[in-house]
C-alpha positions as CSV (number, residue, x, y, z in Angstrom):
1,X,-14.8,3.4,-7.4
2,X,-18.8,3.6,-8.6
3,X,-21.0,0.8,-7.6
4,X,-18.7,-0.9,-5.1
5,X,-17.7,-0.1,-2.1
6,X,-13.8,-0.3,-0.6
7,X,-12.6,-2.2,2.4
8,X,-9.0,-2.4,4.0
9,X,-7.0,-5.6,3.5
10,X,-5.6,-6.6,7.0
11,X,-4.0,-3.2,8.7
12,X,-2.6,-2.3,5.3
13,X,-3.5,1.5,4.0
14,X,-4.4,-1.2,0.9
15,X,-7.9,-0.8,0.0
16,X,-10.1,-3.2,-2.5
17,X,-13.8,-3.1,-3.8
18,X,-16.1,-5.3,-2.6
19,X,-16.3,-7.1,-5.4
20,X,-13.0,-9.0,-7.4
21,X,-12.5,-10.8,-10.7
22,X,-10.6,-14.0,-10.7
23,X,-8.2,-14.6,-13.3
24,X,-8.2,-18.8,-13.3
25,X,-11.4,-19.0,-15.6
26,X,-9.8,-16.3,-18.0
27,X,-7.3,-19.7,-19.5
28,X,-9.3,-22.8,-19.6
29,X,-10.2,-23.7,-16.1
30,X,-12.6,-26.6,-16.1
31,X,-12.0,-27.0,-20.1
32,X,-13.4,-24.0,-21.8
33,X,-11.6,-22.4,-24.4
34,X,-11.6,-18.5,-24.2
35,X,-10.1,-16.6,-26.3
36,X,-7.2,-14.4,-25.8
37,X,-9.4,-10.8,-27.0
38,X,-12.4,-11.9,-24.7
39,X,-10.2,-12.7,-21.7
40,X,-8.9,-9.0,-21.8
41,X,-12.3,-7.7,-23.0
42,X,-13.6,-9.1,-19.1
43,X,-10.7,-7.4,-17.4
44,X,-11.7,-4.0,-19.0
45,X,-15.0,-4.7,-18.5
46,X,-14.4,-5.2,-15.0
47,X,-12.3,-2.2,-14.4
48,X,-15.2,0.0,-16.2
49,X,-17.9,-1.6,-14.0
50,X,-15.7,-0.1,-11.0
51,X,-14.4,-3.3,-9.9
52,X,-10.5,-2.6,-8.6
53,X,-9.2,-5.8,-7.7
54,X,-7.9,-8.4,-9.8
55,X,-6.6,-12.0,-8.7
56,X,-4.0,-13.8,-10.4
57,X,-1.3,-16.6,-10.6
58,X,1.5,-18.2,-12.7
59,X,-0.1,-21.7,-12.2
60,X,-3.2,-20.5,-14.5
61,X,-2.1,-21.3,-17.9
62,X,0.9,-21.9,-17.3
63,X,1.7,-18.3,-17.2
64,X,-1.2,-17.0,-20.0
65,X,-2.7,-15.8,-17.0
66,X,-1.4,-13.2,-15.9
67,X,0.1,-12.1,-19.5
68,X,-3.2,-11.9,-20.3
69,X,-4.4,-10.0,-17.1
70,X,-1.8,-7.4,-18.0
71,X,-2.4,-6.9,-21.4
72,X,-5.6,-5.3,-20.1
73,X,-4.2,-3.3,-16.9
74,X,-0.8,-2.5,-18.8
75,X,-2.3,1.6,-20.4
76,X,-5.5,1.5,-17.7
77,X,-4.9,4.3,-15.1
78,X,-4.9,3.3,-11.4
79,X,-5.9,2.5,-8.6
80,X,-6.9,-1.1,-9.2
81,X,-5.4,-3.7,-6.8
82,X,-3.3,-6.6,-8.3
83,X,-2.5,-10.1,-6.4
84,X,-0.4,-12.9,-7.8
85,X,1.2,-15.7,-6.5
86,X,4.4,-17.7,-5.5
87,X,5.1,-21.3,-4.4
88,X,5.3,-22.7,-8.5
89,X,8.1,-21.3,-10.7
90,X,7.6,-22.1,-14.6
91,X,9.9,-24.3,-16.3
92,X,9.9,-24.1,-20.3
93,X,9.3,-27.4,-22.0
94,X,9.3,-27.6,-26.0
95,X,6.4,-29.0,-27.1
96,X,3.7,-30.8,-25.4
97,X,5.1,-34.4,-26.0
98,X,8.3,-33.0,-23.0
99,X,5.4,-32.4,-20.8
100,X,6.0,-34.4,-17.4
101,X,2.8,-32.6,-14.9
102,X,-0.8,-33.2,-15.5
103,X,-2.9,-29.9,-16.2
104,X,-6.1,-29.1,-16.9
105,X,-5.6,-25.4,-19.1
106,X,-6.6,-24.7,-22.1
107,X,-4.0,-23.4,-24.6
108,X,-1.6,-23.0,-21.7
109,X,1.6,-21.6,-21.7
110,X,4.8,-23.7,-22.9
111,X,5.8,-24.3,-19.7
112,X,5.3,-25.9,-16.7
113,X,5.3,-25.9,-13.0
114,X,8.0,-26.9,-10.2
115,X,6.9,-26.0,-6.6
116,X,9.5,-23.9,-4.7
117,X,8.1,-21.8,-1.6
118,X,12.2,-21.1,-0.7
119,X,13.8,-17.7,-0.5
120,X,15.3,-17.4,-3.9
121,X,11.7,-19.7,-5.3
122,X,9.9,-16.7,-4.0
123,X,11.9,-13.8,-5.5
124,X,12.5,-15.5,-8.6
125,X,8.4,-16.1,-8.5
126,X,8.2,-12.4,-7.9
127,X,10.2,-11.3,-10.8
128,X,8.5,-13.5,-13.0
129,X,5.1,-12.1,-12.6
130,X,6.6,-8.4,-13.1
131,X,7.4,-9.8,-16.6
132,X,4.6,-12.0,-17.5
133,X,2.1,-9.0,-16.2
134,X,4.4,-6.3,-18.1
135,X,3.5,-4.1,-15.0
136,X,5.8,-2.2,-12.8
137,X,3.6,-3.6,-9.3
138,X,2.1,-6.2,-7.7
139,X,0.2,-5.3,-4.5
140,X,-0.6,-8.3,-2.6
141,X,1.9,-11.6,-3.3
142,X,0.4,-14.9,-2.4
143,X,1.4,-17.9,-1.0
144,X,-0.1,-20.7,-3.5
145,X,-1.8,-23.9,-2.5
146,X,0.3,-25.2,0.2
147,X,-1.0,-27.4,2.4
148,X,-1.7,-31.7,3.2
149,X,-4.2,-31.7,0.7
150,X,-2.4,-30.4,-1.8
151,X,1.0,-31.7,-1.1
152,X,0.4,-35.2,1.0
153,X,3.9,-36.2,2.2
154,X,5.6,-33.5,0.5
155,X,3.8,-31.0,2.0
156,X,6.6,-30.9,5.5
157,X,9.1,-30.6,2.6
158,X,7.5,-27.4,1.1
159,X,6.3,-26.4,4.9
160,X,9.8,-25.8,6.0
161,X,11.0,-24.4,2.9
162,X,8.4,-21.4,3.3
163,X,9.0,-21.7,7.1
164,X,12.9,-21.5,6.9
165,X,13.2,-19.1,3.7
166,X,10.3,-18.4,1.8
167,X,8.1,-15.7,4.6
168,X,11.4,-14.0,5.0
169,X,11.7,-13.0,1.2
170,X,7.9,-12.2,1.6
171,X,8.0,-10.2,4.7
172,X,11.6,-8.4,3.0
173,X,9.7,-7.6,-0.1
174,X,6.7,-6.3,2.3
175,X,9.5,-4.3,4.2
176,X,11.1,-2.6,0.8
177,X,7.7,-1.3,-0.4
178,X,7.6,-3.9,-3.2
179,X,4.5,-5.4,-2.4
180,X,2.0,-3.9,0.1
181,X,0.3,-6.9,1.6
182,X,1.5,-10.8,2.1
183,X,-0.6,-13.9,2.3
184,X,-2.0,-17.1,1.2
185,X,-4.2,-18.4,-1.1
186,X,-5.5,-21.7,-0.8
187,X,-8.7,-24.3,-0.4
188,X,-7.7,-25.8,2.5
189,X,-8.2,-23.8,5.3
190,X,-6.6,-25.7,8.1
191,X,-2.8,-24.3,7.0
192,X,-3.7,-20.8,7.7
193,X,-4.0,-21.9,11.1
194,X,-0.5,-23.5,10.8
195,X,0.7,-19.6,8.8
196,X,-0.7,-17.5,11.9
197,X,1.3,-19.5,14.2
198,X,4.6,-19.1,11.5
199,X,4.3,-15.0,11.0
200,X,2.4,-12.1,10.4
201,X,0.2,-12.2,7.9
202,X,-2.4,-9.2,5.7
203,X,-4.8,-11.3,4.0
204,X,-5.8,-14.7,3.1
205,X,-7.7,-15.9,0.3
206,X,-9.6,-18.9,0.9
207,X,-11.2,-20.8,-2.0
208,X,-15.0,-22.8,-1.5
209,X,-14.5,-22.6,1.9
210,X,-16.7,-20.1,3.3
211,X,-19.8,-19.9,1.1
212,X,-23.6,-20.2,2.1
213,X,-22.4,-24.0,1.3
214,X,-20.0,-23.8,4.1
215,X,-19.1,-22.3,6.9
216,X,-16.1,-24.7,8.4
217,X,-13.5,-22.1,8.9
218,X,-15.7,-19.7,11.0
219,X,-13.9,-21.2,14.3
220,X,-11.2,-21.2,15.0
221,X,-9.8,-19.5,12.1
222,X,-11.8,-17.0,11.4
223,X,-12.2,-15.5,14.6
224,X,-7.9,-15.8,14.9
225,X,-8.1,-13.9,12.1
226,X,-10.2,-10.8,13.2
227,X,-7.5,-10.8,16.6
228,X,-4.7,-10.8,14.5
229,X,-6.2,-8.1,11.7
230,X,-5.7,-10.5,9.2
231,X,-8.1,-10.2,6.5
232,X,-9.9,-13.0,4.3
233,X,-10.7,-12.4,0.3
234,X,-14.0,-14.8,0.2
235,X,-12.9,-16.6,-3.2
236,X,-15.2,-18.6,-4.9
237,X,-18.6,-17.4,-3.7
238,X,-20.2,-20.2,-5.5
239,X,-18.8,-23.3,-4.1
240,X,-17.3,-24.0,-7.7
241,X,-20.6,-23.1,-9.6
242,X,-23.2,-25.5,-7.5
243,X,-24.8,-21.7,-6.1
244,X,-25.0,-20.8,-9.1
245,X,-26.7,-23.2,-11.6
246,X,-24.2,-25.5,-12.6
247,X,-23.5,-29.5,-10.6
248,X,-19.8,-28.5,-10.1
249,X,-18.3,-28.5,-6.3
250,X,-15.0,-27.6,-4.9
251,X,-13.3,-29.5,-2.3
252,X,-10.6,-28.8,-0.5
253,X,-8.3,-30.5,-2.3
254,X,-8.8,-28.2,-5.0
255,X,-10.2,-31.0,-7.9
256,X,-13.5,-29.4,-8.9
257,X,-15.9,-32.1,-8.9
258,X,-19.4,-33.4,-9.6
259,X,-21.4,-32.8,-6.5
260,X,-21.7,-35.4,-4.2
261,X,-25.2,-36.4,-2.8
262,X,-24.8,-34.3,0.7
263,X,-24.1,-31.2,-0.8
264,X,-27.1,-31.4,-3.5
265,X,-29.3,-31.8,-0.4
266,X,-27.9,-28.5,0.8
267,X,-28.1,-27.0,-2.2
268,X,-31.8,-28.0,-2.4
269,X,-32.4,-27.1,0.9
270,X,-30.8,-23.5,0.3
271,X,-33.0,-23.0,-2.7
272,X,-36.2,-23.8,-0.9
273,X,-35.8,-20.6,1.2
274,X,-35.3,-18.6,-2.0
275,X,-37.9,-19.7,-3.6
276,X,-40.1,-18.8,-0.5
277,X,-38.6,-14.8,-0.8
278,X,-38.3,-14.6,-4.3
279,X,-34.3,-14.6,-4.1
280,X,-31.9,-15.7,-6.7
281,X,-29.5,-18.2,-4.9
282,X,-26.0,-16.7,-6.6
283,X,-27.4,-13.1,-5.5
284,X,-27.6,-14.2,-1.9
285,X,-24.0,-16.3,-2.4
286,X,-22.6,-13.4,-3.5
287,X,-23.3,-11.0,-0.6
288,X,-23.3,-13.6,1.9
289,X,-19.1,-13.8,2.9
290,X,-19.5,-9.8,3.2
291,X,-21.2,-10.2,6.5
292,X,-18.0,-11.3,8.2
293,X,-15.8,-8.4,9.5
294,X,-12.9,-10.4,8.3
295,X,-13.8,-10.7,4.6
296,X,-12.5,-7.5,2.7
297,X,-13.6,-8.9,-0.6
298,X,-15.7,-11.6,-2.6
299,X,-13.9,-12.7,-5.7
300,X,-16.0,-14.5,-8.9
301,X,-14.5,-15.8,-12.3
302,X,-16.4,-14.6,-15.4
303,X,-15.3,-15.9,-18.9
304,X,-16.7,-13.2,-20.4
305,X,-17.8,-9.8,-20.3
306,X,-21.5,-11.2,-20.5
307,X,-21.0,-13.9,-17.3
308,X,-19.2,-10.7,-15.9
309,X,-22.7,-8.4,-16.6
310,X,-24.9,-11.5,-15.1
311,X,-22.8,-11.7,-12.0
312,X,-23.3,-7.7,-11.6
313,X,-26.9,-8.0,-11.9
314,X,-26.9,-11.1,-9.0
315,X,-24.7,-8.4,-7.0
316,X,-27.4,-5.5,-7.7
317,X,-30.5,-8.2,-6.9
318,X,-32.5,-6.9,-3.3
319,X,-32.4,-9.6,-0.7
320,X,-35.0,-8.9,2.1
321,X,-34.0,-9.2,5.6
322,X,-36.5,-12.3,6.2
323,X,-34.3,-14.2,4.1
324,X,-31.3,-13.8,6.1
325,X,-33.5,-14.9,9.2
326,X,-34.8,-18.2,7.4
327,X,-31.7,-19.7,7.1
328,X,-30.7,-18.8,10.5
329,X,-34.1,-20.1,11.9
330,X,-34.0,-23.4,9.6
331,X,-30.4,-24.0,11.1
332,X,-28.8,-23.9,6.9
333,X,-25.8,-21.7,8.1
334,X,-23.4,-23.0,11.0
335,X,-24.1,-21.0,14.8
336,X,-22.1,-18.2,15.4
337,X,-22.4,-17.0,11.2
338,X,-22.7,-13.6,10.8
339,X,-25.5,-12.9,8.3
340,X,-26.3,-9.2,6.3
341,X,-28.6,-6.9,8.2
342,X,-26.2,-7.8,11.5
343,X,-28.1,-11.0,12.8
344,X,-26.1,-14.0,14.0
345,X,-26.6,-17.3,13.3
346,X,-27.6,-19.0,16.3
């Protein structure tokens, strides 16, 4: 595809662009209202821009999500690459007064979510997304937000359910050509550690968590993952929106936040250094994860064809070697990062 290049998820023949769209800010994330017409009108405009690779899930919205995601993919001609995800199955409910589980979507869906990562959870989760997308594929199938953080004490509970059930209907729907590539997706990144130990696994994507922010999975998960030729999909290049203008942070728990103190000082600190090579901080976020040999792609979450077009333009921005070497010398990324242009962070 023009303007981006492709890299292989895991040891899949599966290829995506460099660059994905995220499908969570598409409903209402964070509180914003988009409308149905400009949520498609960003998919499209992401296809046309030559980006292939599209990430969904049926917890955004409530299922408007990814109805929405395939209203634009439904008459587009391939290849793009697809991902949605399994672990919450959508109950209806009747009106908003029956709801019984906190959200934060805008105009969501009349339903709601129940976590199941079992067998029939996951194939029922499957064939759910086939209907809500309207599409006769899904290429890589997700497990969603598992982990402590997430769950606390229910979190052994859903564990073993995935453990004892759940991978099997993944690695049988793998098997049968149904999906090409299995994983996680998650903000936590501790629990891959836990999945690599439980199967075999193509891809994870890991939100906030490696970012010029951050670099706390580089050991010893992300060096597990280059062994094992599991890939990573770098989601959330912008810690949440602090890279990239706005006082929003994303811990692992998932519950964007205001920033606290530490990570302004960061922030600051990172910004210095661009201001000393004339660099625009969300440019250098953006190409930053890419320098890993596990990342195969860097997904961002436009609300609009214009957000969309600004994010491009970061993408397209020069960043001269010397900046890569600042933050190396000035000690703002963790030892052992790999950094564009080949240097590692000592």
């Amino acid at each position: 595809m023009p303007g981006f290049k492709l890299r292989q998820v895991g040891r899949t023949s599966l290829q995506v662009t460099e660059l994905g769209l995220g499908a969570a800010t598409l409903v209402g994330a964070g509180g914003t209202v988009v409308p149905p017409d400009q949520a498609r009108a960003t998919v499209s405009a992401a296809l046309d821009a030559g980006i292939g690779y599209i990430d969904t899930a049926p917890h955004y919205g409530c299922g408007r999500s990814e109805h929405l995601t395939g209203d634009a993919l439904r008459f587009r001609p391939e290849p793009f690459v697809i991902s949605t995800k399994v672990g919450r199955l959508m109950k209806p409910v009747r009106s908003d007064a029956d709801r019984t589980v906190p959200h934060g979507w805008t105009q969501p869906f009349p339903f709601e979510m129940v976590y199941d990562y079992a067998y029939d959870g996951v194939m029922r989760s499957f064939e759910d997304s086939l209907q809500r997308l309207g599409l006769g594929k899904i290429d890589i199938l997700l497990v969603h937000d598992i982990g402590t953080q997430t769950h606390g004490e229910l979190h052994e509970k859903h564990w073993a359910d995935l453990a004892n059930g759940g991978y099997r209907a993944l690695t049988e729907l793998r098997s049968q050509g149904l999906v090409s590539a299995i994983g996680l997706g998650v903000n936590e990144w501790p629990i891959l550690m836990d999945a690599l130990e439980l199967g075999d696994w193509d891809v994870f994507l890991l939100a906030n968590r490696y970012t010029l922010l951050e670099q706390t999975p580089l050991e010893p998960l992300m060096s597990a993952c280059l062994k094992r030729g599991t890939s990573m999909i770098a989601a959330g290049p912008f810690a949440a929106g602090i890279l990239a203008g706005s006082d929003i942070w994303g811990p692992a728990n998932g519950v964007y936040q205001k920033a606290p103190p530490e990570v302004l000082e960061r922030v600051g600190a990172l910004q210095a250094v661009c201001r000393d090579f004339n660099v625009l901080l969300p440019a250098a976020a953006l190409h930053f994860a890419l320098a890993h040999p596990v990342v195969c792609n860097v997904v961002t979450g436009p609300k609009s064809p214009a957000e969309l077009n600004g994010i491009i333009e970061w993408w397209n921005s020069p960043i001269p070697a010397g900046f890569w070497d600042a933050l190396a010398d000035q000690k703002l990324v963790a030892p052992g990062t790999p950094l564009p242009g080949g240097r590692i962070a000592g």
